[in-house]
N, C-alpha and C positions, 0 to 999 in steps of 0.2 A: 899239636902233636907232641907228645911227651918224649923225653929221653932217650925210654927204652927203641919206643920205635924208630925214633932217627934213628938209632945205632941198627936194627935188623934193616933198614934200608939200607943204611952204606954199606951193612955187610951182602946184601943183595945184590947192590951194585956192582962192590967191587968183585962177587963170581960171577958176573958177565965173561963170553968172551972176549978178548983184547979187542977183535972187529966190531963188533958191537955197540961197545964203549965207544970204538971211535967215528961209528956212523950215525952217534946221539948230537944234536947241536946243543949248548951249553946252554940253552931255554928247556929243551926237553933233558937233559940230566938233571935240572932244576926243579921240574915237575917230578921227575922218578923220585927225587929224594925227599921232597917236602909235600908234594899236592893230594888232596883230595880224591880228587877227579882228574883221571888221566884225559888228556884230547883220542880221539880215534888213532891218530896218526903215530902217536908212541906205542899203542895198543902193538897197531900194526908192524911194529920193525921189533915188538917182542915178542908178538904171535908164539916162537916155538918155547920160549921158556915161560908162559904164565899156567896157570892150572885154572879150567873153567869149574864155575862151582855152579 
């Protein structure tokens, strides 16, 4: 993952809201910011902020 994108993740991140942020386990923040391939289970606890394509 290049640069720029690390930086548009953490900025994705960090406009999560605050509950949000704090119902991720630090395995799954770990994924939001670096992975591939998300697991189903983060999909699922971000359900309302992704955009289906």
């Amino acid at each position: 993952m290049d640069k720029k994108a690390k930086k548009e993740r953490q900025a994705a991140f960090d406009s999560l809201p605050q509950a949000i942020k704090e119902n991720l386990t630090p395995e799954e923040k770990q994924l939001f910011l670096t992975a591939d391939i998300w697991p189903e289970t983060l999909f699922e606890k971000l359900e309302e902020f992704l955009i289906k394509e």
